[in-house]
C-alpha positions in Angstrom: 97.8 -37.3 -66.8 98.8 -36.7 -70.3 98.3 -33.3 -72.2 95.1 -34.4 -73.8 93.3 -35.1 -70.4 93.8 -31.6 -69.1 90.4 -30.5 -69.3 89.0 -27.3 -67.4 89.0 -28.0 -63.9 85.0 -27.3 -63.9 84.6 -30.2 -66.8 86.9 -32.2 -64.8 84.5 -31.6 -61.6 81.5 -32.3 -63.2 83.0 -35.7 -65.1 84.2 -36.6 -61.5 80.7 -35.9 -59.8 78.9 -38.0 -62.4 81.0 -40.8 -62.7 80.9 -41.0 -58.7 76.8 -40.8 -59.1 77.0 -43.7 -61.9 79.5 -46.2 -59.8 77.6 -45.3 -56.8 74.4 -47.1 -57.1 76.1 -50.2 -58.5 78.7 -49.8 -55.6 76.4 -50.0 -52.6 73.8 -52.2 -54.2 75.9 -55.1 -54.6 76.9 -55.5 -50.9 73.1 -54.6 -49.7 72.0 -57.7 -52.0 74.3 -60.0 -51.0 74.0 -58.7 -46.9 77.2 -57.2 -46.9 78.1 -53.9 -45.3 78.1 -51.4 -47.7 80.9 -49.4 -46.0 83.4 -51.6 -46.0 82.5 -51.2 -50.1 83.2 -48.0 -50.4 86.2 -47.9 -48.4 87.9 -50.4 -50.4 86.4 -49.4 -53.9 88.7 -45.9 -52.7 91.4 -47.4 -51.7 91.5 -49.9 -54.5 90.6 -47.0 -57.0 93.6 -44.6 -55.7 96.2 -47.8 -55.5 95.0 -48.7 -59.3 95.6 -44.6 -60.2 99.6 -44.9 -59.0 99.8 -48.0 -60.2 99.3 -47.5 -64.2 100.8 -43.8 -63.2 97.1 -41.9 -63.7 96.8 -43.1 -67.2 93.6 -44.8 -67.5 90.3 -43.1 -66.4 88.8 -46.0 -64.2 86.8 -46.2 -61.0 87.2 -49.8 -58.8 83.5 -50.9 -58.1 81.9 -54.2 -56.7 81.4 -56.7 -59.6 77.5 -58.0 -60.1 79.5 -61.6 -61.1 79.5 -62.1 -57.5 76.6 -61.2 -56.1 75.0 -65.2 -56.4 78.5 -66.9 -55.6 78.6 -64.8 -52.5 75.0 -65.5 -51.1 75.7 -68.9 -51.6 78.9 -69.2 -49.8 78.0 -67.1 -46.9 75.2 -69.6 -46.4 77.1 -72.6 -46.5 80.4 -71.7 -44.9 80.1 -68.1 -43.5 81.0 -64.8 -44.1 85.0 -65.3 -42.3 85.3 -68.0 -44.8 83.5 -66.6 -47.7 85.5 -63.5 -47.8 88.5 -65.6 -47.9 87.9 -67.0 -50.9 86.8 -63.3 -52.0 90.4 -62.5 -51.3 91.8 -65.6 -53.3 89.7 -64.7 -56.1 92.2 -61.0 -56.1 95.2 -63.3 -56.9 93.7 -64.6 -60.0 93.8 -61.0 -61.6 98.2 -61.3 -60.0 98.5 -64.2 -62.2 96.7 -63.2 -65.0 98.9 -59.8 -65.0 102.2 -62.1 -65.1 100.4 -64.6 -68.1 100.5 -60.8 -69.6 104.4 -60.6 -68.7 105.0 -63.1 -69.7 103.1 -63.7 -73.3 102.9 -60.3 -74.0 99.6 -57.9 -74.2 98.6 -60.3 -77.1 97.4 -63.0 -74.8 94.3 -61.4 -74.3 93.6 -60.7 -78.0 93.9 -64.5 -78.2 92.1 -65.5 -74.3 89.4 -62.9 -74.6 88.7 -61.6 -78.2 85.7 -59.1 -78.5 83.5 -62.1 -79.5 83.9 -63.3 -75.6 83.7 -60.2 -74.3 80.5 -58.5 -75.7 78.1 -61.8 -74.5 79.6 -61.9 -70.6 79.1 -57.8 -69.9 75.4 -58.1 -72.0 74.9 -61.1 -69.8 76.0 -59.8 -66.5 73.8 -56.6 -66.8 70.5 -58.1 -68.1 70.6 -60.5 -65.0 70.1 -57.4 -63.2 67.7 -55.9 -65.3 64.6 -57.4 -63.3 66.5 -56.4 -59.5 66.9 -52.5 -61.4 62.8 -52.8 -62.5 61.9 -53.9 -58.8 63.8 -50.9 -57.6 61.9 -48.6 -59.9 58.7 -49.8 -58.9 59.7 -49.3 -55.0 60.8 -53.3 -54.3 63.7 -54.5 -52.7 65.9 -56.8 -55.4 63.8 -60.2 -53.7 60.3 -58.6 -54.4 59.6 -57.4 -51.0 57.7 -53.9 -51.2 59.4 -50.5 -50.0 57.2 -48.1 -51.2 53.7 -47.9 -52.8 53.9 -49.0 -56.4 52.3 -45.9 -57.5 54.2 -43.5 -55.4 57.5 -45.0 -56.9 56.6 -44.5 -59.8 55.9 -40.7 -60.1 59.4 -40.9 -58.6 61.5 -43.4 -61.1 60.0 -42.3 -64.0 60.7 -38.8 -64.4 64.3 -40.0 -63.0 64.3 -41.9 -66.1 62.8 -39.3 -68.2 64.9 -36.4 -67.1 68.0 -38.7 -68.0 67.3 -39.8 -71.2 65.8 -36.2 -71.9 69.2 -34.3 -70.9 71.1 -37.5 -72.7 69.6 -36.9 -75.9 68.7 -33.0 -76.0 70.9 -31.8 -73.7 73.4 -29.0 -75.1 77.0 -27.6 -74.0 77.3 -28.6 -69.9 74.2 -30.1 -70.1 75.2 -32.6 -72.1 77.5 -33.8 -69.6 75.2 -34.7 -67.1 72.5 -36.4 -67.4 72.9 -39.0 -64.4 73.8 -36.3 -62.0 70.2 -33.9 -63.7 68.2 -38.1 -63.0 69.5 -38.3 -59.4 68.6 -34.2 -58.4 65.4 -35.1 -59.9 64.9 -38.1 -58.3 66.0 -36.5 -54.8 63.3 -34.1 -54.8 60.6 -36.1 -56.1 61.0 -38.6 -53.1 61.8 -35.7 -50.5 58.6 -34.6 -52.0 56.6 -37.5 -51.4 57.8 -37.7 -48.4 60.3 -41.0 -48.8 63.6 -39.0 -47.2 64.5 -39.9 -44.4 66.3 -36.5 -42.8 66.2 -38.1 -39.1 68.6 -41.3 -40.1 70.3 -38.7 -42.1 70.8 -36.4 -38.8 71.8 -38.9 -36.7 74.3 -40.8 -38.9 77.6 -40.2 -37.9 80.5 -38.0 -40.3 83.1 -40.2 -39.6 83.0 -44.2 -39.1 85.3 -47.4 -39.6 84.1 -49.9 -41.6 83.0 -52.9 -40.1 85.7 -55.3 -41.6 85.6 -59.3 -41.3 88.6 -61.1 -40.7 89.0 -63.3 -43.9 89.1 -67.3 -43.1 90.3 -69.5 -45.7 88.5 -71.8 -46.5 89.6 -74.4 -49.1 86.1 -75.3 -50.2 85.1 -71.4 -50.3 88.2 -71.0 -52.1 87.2 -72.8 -55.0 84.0 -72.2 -54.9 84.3 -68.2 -55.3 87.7 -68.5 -57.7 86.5 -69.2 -60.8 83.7 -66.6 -60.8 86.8 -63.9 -60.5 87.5 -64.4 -64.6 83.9 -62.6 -65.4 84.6 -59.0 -63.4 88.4 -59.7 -65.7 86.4 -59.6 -68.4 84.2 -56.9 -67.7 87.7 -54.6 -66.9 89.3 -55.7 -69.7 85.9 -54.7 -71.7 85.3 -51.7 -70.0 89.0 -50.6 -70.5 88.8 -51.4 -74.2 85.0 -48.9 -74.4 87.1 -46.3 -72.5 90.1 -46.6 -74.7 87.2 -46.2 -78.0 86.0 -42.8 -76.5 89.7 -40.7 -75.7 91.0 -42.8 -79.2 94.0 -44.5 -77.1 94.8 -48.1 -76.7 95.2 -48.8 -72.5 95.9 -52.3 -73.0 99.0 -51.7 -74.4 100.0 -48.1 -72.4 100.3 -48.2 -69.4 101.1 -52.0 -69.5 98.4 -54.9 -68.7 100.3 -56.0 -66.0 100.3 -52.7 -64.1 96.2 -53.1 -63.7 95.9 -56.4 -63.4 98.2 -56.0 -60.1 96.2 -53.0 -59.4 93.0 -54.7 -59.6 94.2 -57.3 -56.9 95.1 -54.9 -54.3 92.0 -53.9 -52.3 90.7 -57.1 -50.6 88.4 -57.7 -49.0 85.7 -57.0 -51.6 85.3 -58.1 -54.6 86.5 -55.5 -57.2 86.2 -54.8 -60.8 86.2 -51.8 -63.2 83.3 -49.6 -63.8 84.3 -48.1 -66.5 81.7 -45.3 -67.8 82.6 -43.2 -71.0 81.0 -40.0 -69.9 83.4 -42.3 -66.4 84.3 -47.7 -62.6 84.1 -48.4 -63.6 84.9 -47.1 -66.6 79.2 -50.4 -64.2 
């Protein structure tokens, strides 16, 4: 990293530990929507996250998360031509960020001034995030993303809303370390209100393993799940390219020039098999 990153090694803990809270949820909840196994997610979210670190040589502060732009595209292909063949086109969809790195090459960092102004940009993240506005209310009132209920309405409630509270509280009001985090202050409290009530599971906890391998599926391609799942791969571009340009507001430097476009656009088609994208959080997938 350069000079002007070398915070304290506590700040630098605490950043790490909240933006690991804050990809988290979106990292996991993708795969559990779509039916996926939410291992295989976080093992290549790592992967794809330490890969994207050497490539642009540590530069950029971004974690690799699953994208919400795939979420529908995937439920629809695994119902039509299966999961072997859906993931295939998954894993084509990486090789459009390859070719949009060498457009980058080749036009210079330019292109995406003129592809993707700010006026594109804005609309496609706002859009992506309030389609999962009413999956995040269902969860806060203790229902599954289809409706289903987990846990009493009222019951959830006493435990999402001081969640809320106590992150919006520490956000706003919070001074000195405080300040820095307010989604790690939401989560503690939201731990031990459902241990409280009783939600906590401890025995799955207990007899979950500490080490596992993913369950990975071979990918099958699939012409027709190939272009089915392909075009949906120039939203999560979007939302890195956004995400990359919020980080770059917040430290006052400008990552789509240095470390070069083309470096994270091959990083960001490394880690197949699941669908990637930044979740870039300013606070962090990343850099949602």
């Amino acid at each position: 990293m350069q000079d002007e990153f070398n915070d304290p090694l506590w700040r630098t803990v605490l950043s790490g530990a909240q933006m690991l809270f804050v990809a988290f949820g979106a990292l996991v909840l993708m795969p559990l929507i779509t039916g996926l196994d939410p291992n295989v997610a976080l093992f290549t979210a790592g992967l794809g996250t330490i890969l994207f670190q050497i490539v642009t040589g540590r530069q950029v502060p971004v974690f690799l998360a699953s994208s919400f732009a795939f979420i529908t595209p995937i439920i629809l292909a695994k119902g039509q031509f299966g999961l072997a063949a859906t993931m295939g086109g998954v894993m084509a969809a990486g090789f459009v960020y390859t070719f949009l790195g060498l457009a980058v090459k080749i036009k210079g960092t330019g292109f995406i001034d003129r592809l993707l102004p700010p006026v594109v940009i804005g609309p496609v993240i706002i859009s992506i995030g309030l389609a999962m506005a009413p999956i995040a209310a269902n969860m806060a009132m203790g229902k599954a993303g289809d409706g289903t209920e987990l846990i009493h309405y009222q019951t959830a409630m006493l435990i999402s809303m001081p969640a809320l509270l106590t992150t919006l509280i520490v956000a706003v009001f919070g001074k000195g370390i405080f300040r820095l985090v307010p989604i790690i202050s939401g989560v503690l409290v939201g731990f031990a209100m459902a241990f409280y009530f009783g939600v906590v599971d401890t025995a799955k906890i207990a007899a979950a393993p500490w080490f596992a391998i993913p369950h990975f599926t071979a990918p099958e391609f699939n012409w027709q799940a190939i272009l089915f799942i392909v075009p949906v791969a120039l939203a999560p571009a979007i939302e890195h390219i956004g995400g990359v340009i919020a980080v770059g507001s917040v430290t006052g430097r400008d990552y789509l020039k240095k470390p070069a476009c083309i470096a994270r656009c091959w990083a960001m088609a490394l880690p197949p098999p699941q669908p990637a994208c930044s979740a870039v959080r300013p606070t962090p997938p990343t850099p949602k």
